[in-house]
C-alpha positions in Angstrom: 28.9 -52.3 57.3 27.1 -52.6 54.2 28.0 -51.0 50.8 25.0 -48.8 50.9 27.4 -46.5 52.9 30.0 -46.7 50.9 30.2 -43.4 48.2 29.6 -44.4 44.7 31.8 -42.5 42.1 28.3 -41.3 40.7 26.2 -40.1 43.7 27.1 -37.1 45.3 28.2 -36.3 49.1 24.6 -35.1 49.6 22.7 -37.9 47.6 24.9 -40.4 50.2 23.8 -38.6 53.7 20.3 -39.3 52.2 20.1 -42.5 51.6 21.9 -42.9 54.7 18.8 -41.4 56.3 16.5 -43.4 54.5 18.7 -46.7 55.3 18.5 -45.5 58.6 15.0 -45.7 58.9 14.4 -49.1 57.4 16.6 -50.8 60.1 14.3 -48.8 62.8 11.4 -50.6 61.3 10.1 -48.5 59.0 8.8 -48.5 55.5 9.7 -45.7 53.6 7.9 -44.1 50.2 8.4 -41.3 47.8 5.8 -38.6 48.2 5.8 -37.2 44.1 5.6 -33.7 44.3 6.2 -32.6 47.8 8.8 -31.0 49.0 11.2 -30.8 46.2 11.9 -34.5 46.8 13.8 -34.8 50.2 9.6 -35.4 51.7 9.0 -38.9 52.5 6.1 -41.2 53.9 6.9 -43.6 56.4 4.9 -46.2 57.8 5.3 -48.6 60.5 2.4 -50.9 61.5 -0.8 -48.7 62.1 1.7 -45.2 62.6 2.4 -43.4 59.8 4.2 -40.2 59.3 5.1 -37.9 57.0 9.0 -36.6 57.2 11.7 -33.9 55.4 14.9 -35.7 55.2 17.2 -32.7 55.2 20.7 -33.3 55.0 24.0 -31.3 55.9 27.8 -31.4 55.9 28.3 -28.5 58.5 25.9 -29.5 61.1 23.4 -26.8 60.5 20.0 -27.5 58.8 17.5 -25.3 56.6 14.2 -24.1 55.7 13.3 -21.1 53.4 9.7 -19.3 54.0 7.2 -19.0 52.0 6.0 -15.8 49.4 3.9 -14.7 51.7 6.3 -14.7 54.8 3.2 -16.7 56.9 4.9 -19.9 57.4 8.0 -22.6 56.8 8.2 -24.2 53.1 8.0 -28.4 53.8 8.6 -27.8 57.5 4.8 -26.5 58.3 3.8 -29.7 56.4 5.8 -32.2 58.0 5.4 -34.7 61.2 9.2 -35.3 61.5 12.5 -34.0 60.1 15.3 -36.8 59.7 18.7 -34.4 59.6 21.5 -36.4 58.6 24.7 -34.9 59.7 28.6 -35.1 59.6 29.2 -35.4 63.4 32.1 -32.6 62.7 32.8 -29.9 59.6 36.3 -30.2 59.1 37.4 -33.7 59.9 33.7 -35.8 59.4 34.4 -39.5 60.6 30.4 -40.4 61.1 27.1 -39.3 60.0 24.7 -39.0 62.6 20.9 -39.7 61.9 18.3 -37.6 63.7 14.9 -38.2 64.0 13.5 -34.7 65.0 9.6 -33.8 66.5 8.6 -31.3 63.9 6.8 -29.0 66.4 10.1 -28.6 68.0 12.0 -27.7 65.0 9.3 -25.1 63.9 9.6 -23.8 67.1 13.2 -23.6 67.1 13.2 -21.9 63.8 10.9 -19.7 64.9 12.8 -18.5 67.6 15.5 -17.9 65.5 13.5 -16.2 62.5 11.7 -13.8 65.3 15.4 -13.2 66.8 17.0 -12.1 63.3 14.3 -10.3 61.8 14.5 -8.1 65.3 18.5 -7.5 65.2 17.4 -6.1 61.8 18.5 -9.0 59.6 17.5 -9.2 55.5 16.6 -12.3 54.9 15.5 -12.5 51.2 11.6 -14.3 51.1 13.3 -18.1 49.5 16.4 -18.1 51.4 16.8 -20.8 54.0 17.6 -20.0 57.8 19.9 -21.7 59.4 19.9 -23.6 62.7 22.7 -25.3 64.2 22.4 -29.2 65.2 25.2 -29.3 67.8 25.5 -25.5 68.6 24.1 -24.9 72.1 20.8 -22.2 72.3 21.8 -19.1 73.1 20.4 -15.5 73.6 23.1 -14.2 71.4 24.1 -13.6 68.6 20.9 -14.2 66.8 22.0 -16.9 64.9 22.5 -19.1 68.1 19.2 -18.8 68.5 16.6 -22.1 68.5 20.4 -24.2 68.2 20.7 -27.4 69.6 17.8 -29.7 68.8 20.9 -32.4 67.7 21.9 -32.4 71.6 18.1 -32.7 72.4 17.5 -35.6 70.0 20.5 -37.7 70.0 21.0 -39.9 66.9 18.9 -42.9 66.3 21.8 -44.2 64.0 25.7 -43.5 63.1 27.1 -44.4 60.6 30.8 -44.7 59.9 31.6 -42.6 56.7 34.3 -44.2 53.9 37.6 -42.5 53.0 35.9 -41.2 49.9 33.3 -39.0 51.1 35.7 -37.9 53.6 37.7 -37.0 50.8 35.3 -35.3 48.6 33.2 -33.3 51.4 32.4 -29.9 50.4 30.6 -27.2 53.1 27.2 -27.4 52.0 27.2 -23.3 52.9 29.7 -22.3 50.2 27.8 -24.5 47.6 25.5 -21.8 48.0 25.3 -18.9 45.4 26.6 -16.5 47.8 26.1 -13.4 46.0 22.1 -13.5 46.4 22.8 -12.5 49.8 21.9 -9.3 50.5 23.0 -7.1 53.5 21.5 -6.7 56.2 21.9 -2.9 57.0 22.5 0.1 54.5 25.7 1.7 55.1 27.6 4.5 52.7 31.0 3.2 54.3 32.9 0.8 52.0 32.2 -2.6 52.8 35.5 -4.7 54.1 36.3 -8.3 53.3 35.4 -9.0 57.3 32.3 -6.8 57.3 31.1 -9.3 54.3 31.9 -12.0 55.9 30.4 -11.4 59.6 26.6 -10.5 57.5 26.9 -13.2 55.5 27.7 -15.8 58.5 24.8 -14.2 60.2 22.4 -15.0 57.9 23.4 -18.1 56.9 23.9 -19.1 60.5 27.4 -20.3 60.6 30.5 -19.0 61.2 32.4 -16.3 59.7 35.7 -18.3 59.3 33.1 -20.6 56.7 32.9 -18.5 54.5 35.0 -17.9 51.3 34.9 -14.6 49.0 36.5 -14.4 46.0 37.2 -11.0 44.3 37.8 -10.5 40.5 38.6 -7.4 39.0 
């Protein structure tokens, strides 16, 4: 394995997954370019021979992926624009050994996130417009709750690449979700009744897409 894996005191756990996903793509044979301007940077044009697409590179330490929509609520910021999503995952959230490289059809992910957007906004879900929605790679579809919706497209796409992670990013892996500024959350129902520390935590998991046990609030007086 080549030191391109291996975590550099000076790039983070996220910068590594990505240039894992980019590395990844260069041994499939393609050629891959910055694309100034799109998509807040993770965007990138990839070539190979006479087929060329464009891609969103979208990393994640808990398995589940995301994409906000846009002011006007019409369609998916960077995914609507995209051919292909690369999603460069921990293969699992609490003891990641590999990262796993995915090479996603975009028309499956929109419609995944579809399904799942439709699915929250009927339970009666707030998302705020700018928020991302969260899908799970690994978490199988299901009817319910909501947030198992459009889940799965890591199972349906099985990695092009895996990579074995070093010692150090094992050590300094943080969940992604609780980098978040978890506070801009806002509920998803109105209620008079105080709110409890489990209540928080089940809306918040739901509209973040992950489980309730990920997520951490801290109270000051």
């Amino acid at each position: 394995m080549t030191n391109v894996y291996q975590t550099p005191e000076k790039f983070s756990t996220k910068t590594t997954l990505f240039r894992i996903g980019e590395e990844s793509l260069r041994k499939e044979g393609w050629e891959v370019n910055s694309v100034p301007g799109a998509g807040a940077g993770s965007v990138r044009r990839i070539t190979r021979g006479n087929e060329s697409k464009l891609v969103s590179i979208r990393t994640t330490q808990d398995t589940y992926i995301a994409f906000p929509r846009d002011r006007e609520d019409k369609r998916w910021v960077t995914l609507s624009d995209v051919d292909a999503v690369v999603a460069v995952s921990v293969d699992d959230r609490h003891n990641p050994q590999n990262a796993n490289v995915h090479f996603l059809d975009a028309e499956e992910v929109r419609a995944r996130f579809d399904r799942s957007y439709a699915a929250r906004m009927k339970a009666g879900h707030r998302i705020p417009i700018g928020r991302g929605v969260w899908v799970g790679l690994y978490q199988k579809e299901a009817a319910h709750p909501p947030s198992h919706v459009g889940g799965g497209i890591g199972l349906m796409y099985p990695p092009i690449a895996q990579v074995p992670l070093s010692a150090e990013f094992r050590a300094s892996a943080t969940s992604e979700e609780e980098e978040l500024a978890v506070d801009a959350a806002q509920p998803e129902e109105k209620s008079e009744a105080p709110l409890t520390i489990t209540e928080a935590k089940r809306r918040l998991a739901e509209t973040f897409g992950v489980s309730p046990d990920s997520i951490k609030i801290t109270i000051e007086a």
